[in-house]
C-alpha atoms as a printed R data frame, in Angstrom:
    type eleno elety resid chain resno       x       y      z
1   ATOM     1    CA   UNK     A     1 -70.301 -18.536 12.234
2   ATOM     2    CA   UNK     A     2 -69.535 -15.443 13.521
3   ATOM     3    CA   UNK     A     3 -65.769 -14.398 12.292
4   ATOM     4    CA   UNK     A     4 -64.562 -11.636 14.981
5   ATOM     5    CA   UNK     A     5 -63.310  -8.581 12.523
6   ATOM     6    CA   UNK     A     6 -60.232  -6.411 14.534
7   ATOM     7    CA   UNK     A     7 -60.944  -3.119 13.738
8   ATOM     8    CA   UNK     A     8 -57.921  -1.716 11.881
9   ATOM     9    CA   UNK     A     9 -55.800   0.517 13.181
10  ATOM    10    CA   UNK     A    10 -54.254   3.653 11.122
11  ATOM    11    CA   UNK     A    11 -51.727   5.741 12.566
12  ATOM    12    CA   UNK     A    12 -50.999   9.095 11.450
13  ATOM    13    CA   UNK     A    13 -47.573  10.656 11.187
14  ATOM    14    CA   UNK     A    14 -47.267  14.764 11.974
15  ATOM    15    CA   UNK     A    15 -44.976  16.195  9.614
16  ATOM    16    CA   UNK     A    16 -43.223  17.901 12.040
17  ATOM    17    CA   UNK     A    17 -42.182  14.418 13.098
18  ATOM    18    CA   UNK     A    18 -40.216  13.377  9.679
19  ATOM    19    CA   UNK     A    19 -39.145  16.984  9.383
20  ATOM    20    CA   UNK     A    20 -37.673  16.960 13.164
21  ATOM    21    CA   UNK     A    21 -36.351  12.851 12.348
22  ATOM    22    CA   UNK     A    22 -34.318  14.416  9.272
23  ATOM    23    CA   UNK     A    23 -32.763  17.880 11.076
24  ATOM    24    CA   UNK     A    24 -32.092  14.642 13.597
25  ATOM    25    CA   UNK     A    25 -29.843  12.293 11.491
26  ATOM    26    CA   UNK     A    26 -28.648  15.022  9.244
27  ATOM    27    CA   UNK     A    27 -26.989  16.393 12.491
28  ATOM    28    CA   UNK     A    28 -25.646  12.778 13.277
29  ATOM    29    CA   UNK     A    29 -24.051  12.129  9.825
30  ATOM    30    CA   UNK     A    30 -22.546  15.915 10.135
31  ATOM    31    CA   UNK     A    31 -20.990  14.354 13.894
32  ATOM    32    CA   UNK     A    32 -20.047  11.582 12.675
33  ATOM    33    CA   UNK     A    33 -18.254  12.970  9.983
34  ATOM    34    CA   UNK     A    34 -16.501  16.025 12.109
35  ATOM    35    CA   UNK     A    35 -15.381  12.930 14.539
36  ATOM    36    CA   UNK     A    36 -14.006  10.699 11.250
37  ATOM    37    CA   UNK     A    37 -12.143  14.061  9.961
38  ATOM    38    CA   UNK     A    38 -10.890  14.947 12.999
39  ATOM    39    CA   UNK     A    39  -9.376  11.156 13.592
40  ATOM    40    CA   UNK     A    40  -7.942  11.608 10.213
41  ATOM    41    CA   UNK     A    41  -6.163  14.383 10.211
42  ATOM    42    CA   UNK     A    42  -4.833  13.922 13.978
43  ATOM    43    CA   UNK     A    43  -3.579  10.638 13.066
44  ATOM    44    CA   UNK     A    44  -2.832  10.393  9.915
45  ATOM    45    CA   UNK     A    45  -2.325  13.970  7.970
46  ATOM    46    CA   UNK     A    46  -1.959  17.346  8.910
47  ATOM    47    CA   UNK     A    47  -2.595  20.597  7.083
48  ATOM    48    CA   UNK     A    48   0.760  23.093  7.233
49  ATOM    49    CA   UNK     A    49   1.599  26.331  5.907
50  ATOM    50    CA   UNK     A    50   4.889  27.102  4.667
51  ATOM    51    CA   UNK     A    51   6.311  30.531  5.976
52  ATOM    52    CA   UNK     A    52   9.430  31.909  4.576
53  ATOM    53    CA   UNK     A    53  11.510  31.388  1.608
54  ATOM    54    CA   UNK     A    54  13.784  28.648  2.545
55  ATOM    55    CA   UNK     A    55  12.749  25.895  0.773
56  ATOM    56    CA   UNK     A    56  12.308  27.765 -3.056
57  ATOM    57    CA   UNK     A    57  12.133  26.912 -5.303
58  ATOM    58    CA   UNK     A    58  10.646  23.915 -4.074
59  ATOM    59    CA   UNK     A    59   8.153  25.233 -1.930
60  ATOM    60    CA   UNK     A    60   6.848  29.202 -1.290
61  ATOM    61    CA   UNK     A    61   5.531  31.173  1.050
62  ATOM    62    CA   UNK     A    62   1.703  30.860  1.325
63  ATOM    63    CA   UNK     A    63   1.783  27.374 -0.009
64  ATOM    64    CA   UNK     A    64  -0.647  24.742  1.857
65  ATOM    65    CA   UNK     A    65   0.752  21.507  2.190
66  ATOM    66    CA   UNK     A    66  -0.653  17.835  3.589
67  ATOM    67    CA   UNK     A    67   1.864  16.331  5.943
68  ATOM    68    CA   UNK     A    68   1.530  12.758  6.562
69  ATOM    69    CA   UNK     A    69   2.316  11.737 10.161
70  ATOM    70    CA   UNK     A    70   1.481   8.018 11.261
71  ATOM    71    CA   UNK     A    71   3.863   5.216 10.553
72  ATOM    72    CA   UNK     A    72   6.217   7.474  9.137
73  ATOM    73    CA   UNK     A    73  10.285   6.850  8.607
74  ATOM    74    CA   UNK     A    74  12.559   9.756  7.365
75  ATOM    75    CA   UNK     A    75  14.505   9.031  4.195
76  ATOM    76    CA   UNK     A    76  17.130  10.603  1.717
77  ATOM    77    CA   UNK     A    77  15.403  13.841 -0.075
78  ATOM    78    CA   UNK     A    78  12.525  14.027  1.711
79  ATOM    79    CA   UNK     A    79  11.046  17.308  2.707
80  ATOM    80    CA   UNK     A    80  10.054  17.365  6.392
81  ATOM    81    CA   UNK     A    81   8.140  19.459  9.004
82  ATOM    82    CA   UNK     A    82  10.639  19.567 12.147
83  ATOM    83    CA   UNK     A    83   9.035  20.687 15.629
84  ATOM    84    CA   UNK     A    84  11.541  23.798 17.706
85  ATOM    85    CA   UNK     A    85  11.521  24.354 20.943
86  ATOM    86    CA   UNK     A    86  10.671  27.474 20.196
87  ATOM    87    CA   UNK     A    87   7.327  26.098 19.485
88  ATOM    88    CA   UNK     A    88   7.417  27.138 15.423
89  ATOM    89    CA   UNK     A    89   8.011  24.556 12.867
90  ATOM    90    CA   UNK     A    90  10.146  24.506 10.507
91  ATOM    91    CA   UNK     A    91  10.246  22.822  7.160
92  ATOM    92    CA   UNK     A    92  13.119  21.349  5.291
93  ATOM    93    CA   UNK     A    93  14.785  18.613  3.258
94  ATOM    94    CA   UNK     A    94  16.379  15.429  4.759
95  ATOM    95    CA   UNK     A    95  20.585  15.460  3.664
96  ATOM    96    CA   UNK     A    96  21.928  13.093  5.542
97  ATOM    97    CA   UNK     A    97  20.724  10.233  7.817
98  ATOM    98    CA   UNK     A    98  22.490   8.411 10.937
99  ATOM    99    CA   UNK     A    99  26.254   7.571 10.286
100 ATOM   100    CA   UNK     A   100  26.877   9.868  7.375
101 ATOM   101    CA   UNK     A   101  29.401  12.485  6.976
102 ATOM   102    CA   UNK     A   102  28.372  15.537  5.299
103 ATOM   103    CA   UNK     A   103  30.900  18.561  3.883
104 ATOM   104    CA   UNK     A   104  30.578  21.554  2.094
105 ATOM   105    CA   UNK     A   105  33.128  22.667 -0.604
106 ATOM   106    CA   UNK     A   106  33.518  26.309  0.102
107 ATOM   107    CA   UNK     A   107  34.586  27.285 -3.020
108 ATOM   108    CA   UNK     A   108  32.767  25.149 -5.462
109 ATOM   109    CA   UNK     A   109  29.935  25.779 -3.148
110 ATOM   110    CA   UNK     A   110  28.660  21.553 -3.258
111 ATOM   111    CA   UNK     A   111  27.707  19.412 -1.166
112 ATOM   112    CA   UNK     A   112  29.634  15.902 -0.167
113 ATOM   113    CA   UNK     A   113  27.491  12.967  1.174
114 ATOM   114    CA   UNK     A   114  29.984  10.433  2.669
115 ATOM   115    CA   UNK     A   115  32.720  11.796  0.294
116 ATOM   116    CA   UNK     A   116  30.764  11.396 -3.020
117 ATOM   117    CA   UNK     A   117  29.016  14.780 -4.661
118 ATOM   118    CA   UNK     A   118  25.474  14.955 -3.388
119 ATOM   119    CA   UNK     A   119  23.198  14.961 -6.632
120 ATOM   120    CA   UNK     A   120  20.189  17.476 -5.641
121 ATOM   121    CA   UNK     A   121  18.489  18.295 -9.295
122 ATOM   122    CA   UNK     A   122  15.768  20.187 -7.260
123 ATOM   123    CA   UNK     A   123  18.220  22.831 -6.371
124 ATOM   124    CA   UNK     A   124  18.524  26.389 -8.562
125 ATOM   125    CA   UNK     A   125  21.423  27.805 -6.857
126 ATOM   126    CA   UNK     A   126  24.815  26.707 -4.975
127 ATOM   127    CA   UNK     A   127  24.961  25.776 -1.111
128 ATOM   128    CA   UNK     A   128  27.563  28.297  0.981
129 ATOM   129    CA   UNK     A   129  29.095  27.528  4.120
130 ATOM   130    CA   UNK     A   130  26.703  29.611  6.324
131 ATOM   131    CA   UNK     A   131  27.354  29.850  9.888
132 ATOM   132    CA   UNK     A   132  30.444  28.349  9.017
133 ATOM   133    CA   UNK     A   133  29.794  25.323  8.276
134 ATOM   134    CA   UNK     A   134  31.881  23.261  5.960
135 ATOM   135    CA   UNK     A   135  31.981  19.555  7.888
136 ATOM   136    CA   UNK     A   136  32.813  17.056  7.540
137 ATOM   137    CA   UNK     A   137  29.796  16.474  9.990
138 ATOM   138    CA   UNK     A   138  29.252  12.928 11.434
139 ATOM   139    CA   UNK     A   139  25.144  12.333 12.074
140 ATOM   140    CA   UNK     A   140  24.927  11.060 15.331
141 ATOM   141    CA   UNK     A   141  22.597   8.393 15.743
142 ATOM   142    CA   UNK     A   142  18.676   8.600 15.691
143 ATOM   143    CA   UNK     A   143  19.377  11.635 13.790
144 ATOM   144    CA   UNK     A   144  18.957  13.486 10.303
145 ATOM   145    CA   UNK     A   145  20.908  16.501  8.874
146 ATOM   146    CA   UNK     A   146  18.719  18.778  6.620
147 ATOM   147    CA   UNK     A   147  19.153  21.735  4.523
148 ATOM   148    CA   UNK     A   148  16.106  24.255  2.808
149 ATOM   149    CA   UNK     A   149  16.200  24.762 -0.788
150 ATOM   150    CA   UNK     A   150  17.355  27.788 -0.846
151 ATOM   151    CA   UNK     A   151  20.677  27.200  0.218
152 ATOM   152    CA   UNK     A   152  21.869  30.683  0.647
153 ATOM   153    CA   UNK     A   153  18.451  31.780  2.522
154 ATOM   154    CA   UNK     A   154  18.208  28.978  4.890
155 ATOM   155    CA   UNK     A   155  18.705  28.280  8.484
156 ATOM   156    CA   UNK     A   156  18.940  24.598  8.412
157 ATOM   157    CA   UNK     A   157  21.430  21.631  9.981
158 ATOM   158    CA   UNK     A   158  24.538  24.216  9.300
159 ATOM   159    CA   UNK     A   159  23.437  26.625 12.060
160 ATOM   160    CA   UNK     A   160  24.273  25.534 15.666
161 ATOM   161    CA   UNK     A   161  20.564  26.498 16.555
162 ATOM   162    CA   UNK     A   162  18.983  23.991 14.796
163 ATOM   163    CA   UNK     A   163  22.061  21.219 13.937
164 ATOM   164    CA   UNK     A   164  21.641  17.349 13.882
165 ATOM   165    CA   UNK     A   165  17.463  16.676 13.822
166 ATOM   166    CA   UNK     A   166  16.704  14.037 16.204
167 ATOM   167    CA   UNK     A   167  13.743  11.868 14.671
168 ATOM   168    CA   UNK     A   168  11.585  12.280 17.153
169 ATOM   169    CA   UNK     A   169  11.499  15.945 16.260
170 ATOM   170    CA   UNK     A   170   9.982  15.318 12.713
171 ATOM   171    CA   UNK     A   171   6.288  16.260 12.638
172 ATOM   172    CA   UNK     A   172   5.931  14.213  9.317
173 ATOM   173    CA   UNK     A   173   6.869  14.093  5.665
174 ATOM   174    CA   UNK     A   174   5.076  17.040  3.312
175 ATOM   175    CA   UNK     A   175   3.573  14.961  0.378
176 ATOM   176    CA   UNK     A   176   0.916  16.854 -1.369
177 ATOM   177    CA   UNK     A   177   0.369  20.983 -2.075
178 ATOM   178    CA   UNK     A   178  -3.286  21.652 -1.951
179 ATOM   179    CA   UNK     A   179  -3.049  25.833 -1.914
180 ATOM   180    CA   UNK     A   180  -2.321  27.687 -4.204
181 ATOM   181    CA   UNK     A   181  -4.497  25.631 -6.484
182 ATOM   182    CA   UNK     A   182  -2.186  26.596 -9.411
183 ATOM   183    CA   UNK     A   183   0.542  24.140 -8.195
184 ATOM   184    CA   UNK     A   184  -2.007  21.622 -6.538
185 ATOM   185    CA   UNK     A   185  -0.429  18.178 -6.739
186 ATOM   186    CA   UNK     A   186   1.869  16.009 -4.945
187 ATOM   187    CA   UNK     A   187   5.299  17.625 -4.027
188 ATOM   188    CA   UNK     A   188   8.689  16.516 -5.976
């Protein structure tokens, strides 16, 4: 009995094959991964600068911030990026929501949040009545009032150029400092 042998068949690989197959996927993982960072931080985050001195002490020029955007909801004390029509940003801290009354004490130089002293422990100085603003100021609906940090260097809700925020305005909440690595950490 005659068994019928199949000659075996070897293939050879050129290594310019494996070397061209890793350049090749290396180039698809570094896609991929563009596309999945790019998704991210359309969606979901957004890198900002802050320019100016409004919000210190809180926040200072230079700083690099991470601004969350998607399925977010203003709320008392938060600090928020607000889109102009003047095309730049600006960033400050929510005050007052829809339906509250806010006031200024011009001599005391405080603030009054539907009649009761507005307790802002992130603040190093008083808040003046500039532009002339003392209230009381009813936020009209679908709106916020916010002020900077800097109370006395601030063009904020008091000004008649930027006045009651409407929501849709807000860019997103600023929750984490990334630059200047000294003060890298969430934001308070």
């Amino acid at each position: 009995m005659c068994e019928d042998k199949q000659p075996a068949i070897e293939t050879v690989t050129a290594p310019e094959d494996t070397t061209v197959r890793s350049v090749y996927e290396w180039v698809e993982t570094a896609l991929w991964a563009l596309v999945a960072v790019t998704l991210v931080f359309s969606f979901l985050f957004r890198l900002v600068g802050v320019d100016g001195s409004s919000m210190a002490n809180t926040l200072h020029h230079g700083d690099r911030l991470v601004l969350t955007t998607a399925f977010y909801t203003p709320d008392y004390g938060d600090i928020v990026v607000i889109r102009r029509d003047n095309g730049q940003p600006i960033i400050k801290r929510v005050i007052a929501m829809e339906g509250d009354t806010v006031s200024i004490d011009s001599e005391t130089e405080t603030v009054y949040l539907n009649g009761e002293l507005l307790n802002e422990p992130y603040l190093d100085v008083s808040t003046p009545a500039l532009f002339n603003f003392t209230g009381p100021f009813t936020v009209p609906a679908d709106s916020v009032f916010v002020m900077g940090d800097n109370r006395s260097n601030s063009v904020d809700s008091r000004a008649p150029s930027v006045g009651a925020v409407p929501i849709e305005d807000i860019m997103g909440e600023a929750v984490f400092r990334v630059w200047p690595f000294s003060r890298f950490g969430s934001i308070e």
